[in-house]
C-alpha positions in Angstrom: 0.0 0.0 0.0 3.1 1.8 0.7 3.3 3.8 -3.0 -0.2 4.0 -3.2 -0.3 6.1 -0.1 2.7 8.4 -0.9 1.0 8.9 -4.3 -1.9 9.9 -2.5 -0.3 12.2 0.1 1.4 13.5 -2.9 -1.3 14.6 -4.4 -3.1 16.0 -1.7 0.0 18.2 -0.3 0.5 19.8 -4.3 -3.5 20.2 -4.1 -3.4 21.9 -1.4 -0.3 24.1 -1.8 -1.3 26.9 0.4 -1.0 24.3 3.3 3.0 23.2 2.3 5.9 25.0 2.5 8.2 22.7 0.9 11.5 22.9 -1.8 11.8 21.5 -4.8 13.2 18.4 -4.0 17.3 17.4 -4.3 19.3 16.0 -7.0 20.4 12.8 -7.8 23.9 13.7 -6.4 22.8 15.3 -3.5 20.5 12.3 -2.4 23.8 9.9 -3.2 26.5 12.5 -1.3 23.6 12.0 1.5 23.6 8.4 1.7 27.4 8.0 1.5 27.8 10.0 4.6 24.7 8.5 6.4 25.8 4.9 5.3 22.2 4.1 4.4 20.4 3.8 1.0 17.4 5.5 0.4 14.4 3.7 -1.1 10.6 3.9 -2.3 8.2 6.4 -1.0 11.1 8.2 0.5 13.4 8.6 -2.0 10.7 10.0 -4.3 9.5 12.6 -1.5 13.6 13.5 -1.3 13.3 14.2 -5.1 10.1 15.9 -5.0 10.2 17.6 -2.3 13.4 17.3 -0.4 12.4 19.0 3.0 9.2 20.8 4.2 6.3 21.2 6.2 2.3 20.9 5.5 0.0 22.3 7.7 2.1 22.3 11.1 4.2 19.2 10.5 7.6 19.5 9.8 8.9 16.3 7.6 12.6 15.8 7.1 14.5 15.2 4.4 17.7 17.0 3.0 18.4 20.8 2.6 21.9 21.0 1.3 25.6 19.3 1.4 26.8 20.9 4.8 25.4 17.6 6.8 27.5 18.8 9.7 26.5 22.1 10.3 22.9 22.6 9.3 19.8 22.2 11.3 16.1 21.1 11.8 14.4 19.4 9.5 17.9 18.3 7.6 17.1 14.8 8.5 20.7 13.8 7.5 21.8 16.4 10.1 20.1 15.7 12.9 20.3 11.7 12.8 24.7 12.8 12.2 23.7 14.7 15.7 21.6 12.0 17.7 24.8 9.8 17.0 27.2 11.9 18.3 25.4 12.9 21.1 24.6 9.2 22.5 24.2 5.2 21.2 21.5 6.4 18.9 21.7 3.3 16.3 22.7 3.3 12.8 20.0 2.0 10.9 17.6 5.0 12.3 17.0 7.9 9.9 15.2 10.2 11.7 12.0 12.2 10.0 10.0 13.2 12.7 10.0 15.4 16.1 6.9 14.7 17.5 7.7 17.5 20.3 6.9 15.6 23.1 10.4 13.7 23.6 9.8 11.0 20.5 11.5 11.1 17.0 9.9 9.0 14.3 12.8 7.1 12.0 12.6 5.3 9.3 14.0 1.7 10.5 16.3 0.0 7.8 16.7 -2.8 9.9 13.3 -3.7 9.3 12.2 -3.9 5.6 9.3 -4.8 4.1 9.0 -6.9 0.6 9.7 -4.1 -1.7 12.7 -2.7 0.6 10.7 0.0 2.2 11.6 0.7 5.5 9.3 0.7 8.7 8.4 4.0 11.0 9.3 3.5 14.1 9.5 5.9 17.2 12.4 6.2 19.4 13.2 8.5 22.2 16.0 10.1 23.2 18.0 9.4 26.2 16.6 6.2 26.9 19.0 3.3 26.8 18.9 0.9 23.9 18.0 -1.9 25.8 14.6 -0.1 26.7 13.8 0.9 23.5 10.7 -0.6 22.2 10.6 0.7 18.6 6.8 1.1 18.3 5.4 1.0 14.9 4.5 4.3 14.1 3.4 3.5 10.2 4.0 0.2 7.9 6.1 2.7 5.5 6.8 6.9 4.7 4.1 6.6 2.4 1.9 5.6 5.2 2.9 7.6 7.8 3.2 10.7 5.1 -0.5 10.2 4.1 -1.6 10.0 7.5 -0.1 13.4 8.7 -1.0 15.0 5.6 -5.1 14.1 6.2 -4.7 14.9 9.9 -3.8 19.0 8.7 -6.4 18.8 6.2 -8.7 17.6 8.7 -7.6 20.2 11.5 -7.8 23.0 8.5 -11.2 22.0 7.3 -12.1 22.3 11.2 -10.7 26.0 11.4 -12.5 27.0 8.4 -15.7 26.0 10.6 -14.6 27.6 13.8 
């Protein structure tokens, strides 16, 4: 369902384009330099929103992705950046890309320890500061396209509510 979704959420964010503040998505090389220095691959629903997007928010949700080539001295939401950070700054494990502060203590990551059939990884929430051995990992969504969909109908749900209020 995975690219079905992220088609979806795709075409509601670009429908919707007073909602997104987003760029216009990374090159080719960019997207490679990014994965050579994070020492994962990039795949699926993901890599597309990198190349269409690249970064951004919709509505009041911040997704990460990549800004530029400085991966050591950018900032939120350089997703490359902050996950370089997280590592630095404690045991914070490598196959965690993190997309997601949910601004209550949690990051969502995409997990590429845990792939699904078509090599899309899993969302999974981790928190800071915990040890590893305590980390559960909950499933946040069964892929990006998911999880992507589902944040982009929440702020179309909260903005159809405003527009009642």
């Amino acid at each position: 369902m995975s690219m079905k979704s992220y088609e979806r959420a795709k075409e509601l964010i670009l429908s919707n384009d007073e909602l997104g503040d987003f760029n216009d998505g990374v090159s080719h090389e960019l997207i490679k330099l990014a994965e050579e220095k994070i020492g994962l691959k990039f795949t699926g629903s993901y890599l597309d929103f990198l190349q269409t997007f690249g970064v951004g928010d919709f509505g009041s949700q911040e997704i990460y992705g990549i800004i530029h080539e400085d991966f050591e001295n950018s900032s939120t939401p350089d997703a490359i950046w902050y996950t370089l950070t997280e590592r630095k700054e404690g045991d914070f494990p490598n196959h965690l890309l993190v997309i997601y502060n949910t601004g209550f203590g949690e990051i969502f990551c995409l997990d590429y320890s845990n792939l699904d059939d078509t090599q899309e990884p899993k969302v999974v929430a981790y928190s800071p500061g915990f040890e590893l051995e305590v980390q559960t990992y909950e499933l946040i969504a069964d892929t990006f396209g998911d999880f992507l969909l589902a944040l982009v109908e929440e702020e179309l749900e909260e903005a159809d509510d405003e527009d009642f209020d």
